[in-house]
C-alpha positions as CSV (number, residue, x, y, z in Angstrom):
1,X,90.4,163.5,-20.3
2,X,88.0,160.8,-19.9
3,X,89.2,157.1,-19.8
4,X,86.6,154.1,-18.5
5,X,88.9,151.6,-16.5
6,X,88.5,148.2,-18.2
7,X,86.7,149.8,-21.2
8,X,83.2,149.3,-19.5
9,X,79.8,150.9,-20.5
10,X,78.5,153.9,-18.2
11,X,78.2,152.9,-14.3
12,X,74.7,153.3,-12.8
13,X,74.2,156.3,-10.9
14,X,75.0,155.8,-6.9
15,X,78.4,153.7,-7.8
16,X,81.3,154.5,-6.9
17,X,83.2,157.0,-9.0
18,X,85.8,155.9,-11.6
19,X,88.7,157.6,-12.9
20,X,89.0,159.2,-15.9
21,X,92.0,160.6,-17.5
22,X,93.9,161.9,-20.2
23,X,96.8,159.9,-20.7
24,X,98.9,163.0,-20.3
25,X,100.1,165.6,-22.9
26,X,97.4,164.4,-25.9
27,X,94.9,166.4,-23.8
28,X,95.5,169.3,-25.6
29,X,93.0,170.4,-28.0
30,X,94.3,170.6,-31.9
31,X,97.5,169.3,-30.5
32,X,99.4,171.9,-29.0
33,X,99.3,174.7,-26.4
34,X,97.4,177.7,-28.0
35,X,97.1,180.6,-26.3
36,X,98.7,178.4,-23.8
37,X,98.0,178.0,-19.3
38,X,98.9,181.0,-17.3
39,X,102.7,181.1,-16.9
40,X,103.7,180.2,-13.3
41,X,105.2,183.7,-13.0
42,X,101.8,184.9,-13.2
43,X,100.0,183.0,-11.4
44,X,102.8,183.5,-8.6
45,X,102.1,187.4,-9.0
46,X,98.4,186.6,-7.7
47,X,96.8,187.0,-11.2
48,X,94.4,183.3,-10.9
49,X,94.0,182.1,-14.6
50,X,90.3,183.3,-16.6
51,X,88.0,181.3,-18.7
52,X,90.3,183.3,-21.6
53,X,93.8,181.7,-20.5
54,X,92.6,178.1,-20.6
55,X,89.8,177.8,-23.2
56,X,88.2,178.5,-26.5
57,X,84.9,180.3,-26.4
58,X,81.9,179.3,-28.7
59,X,78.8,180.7,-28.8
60,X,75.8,178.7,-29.8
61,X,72.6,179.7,-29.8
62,X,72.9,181.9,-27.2
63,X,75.1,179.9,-24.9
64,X,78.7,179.9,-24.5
65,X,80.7,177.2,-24.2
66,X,84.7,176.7,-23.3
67,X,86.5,174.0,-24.6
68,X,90.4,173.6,-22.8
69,X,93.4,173.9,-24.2
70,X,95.2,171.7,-22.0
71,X,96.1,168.8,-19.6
72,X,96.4,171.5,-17.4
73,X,93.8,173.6,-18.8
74,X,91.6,171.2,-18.4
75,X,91.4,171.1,-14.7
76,X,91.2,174.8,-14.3
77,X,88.2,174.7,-16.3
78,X,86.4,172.1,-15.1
79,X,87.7,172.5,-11.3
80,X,88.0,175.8,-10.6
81,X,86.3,178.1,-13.3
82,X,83.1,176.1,-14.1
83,X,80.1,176.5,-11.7
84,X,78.5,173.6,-10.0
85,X,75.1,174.0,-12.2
86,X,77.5,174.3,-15.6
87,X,77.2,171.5,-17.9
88,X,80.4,169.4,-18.7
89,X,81.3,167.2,-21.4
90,X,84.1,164.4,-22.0
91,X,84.8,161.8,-24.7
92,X,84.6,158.6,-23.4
93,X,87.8,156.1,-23.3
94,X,90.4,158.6,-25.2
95,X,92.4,161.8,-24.5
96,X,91.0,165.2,-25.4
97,X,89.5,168.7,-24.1
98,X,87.1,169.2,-21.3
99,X,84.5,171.5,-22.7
100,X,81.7,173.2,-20.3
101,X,78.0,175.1,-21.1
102,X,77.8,178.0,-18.9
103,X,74.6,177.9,-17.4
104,X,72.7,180.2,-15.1
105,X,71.2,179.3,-11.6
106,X,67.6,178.3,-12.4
107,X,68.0,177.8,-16.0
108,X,66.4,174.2,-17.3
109,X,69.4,172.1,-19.6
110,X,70.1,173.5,-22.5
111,X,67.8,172.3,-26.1
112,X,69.2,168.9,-27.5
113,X,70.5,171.0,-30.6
114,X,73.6,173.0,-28.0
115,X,74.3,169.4,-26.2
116,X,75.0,167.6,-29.7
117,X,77.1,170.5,-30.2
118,X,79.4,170.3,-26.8
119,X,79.5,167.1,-27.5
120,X,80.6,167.1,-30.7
121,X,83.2,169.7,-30.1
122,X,84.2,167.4,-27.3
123,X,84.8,164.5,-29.9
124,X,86.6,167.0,-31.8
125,X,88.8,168.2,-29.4
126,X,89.5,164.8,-28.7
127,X,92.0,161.6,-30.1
128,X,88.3,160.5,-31.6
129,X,88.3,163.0,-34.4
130,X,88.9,160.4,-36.6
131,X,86.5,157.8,-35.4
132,X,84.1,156.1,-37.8
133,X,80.3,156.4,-36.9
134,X,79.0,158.0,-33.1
135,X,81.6,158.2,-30.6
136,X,80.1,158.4,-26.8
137,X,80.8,161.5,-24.9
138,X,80.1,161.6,-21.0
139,X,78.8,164.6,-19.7
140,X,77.2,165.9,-16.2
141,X,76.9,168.8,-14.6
142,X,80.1,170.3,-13.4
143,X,79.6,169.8,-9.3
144,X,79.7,165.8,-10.5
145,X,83.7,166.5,-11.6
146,X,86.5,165.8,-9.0
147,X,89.8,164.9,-8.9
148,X,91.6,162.1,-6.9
149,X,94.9,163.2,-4.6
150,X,97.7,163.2,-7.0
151,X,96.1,162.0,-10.4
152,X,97.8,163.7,-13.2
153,X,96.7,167.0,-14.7
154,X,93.4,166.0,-17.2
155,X,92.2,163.4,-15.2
156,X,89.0,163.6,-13.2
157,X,86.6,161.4,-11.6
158,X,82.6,161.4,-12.4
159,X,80.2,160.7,-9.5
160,X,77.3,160.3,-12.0
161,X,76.9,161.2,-15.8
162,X,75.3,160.4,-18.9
163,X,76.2,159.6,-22.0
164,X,75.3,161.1,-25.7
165,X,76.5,159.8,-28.6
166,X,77.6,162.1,-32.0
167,X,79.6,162.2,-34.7
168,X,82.8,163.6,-35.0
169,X,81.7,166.0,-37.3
170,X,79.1,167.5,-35.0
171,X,82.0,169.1,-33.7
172,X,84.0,170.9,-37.0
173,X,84.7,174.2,-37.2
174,X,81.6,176.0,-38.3
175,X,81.0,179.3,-39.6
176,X,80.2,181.9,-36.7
177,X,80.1,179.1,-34.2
């Protein structure tokens, strides 16, 4: 999740990182555990959690992007299955889904058209569904995303991002994307 301590504007690259978080359980995307983490007698078998087990694919316009499932989700995405050159993406200041842009080594960012859309799915994965007007959603690429010793599950630390705002809607289901 993404939370700015004291409610603050984005900090100037170079700062010191904040924290942000999920609050807990309203990480979830849609509310609930679909399709659910890897169960812990899995992952004790050696089987390590895929892209599949903690996110939704989207496709758009040629790129794929994962939004989590979960709290827990959540950090296997964005710590462990995204790549340092992917794009991530995070509501600012309330609970919701950590969604990524796979990107290839070498490839320039994505057109404006596939951010807005992360973005948007990020605000509608997110507490700010409902939100009147543009709601800001950080984003950054994924080697920017850490996580401080013992922080609960959904809540990471930025060393630099930017911020984009959308609309909710920019995020809403959509025929074959």
């Amino acid at each position: 999740g993404v939370f700015a301590p004291g409610g603050h504007g984005p900090r100037p690259r170079g700062g010191p990182p904040r924290a942000l978080g999920s609050g807990g359980a309203g990480v979830s995307a849609g509310g609930g555990l679909v399709g659910g983490v890897v169960a812990a007698s899995e992952r004790r078998r050696g089987k390590a959690p895929t892209l599949e087990d903690v996110a939704t694919r989207y496709d758009v316009d040629g790129y794929e992007i994962w939004v989590g499932r979960s709290a827990r989700g959540n950090d296997t995405l964005s710590l462990k299955l995204a790549r340092p050159r992917d794009l991530w993406f995070h509501v600012a200041g309330s609970p919701g889904s950590h969604v990524i842009i796979r990107r290839e080594t070498g490839d320039d960012a994505p057109p404006r058209a596939v951010l807005e859309r992360a973005a948007g799915l990020a605000v509608w994965h997110s507490k700010a569904r409902e939100a009147r007007g543009k709601v800001p959603v950080h984003w950054c690429e994924a080697a920017d995303v850490s996580k401080a010793r013992g922080a609960p599950a959904g809540q990471v630390r930025l060393r630099r991002y930017e911020v984009l705002r959308v609309y909710p809607r920019a995020g809403a289901p959509r025929d074959g994307a």
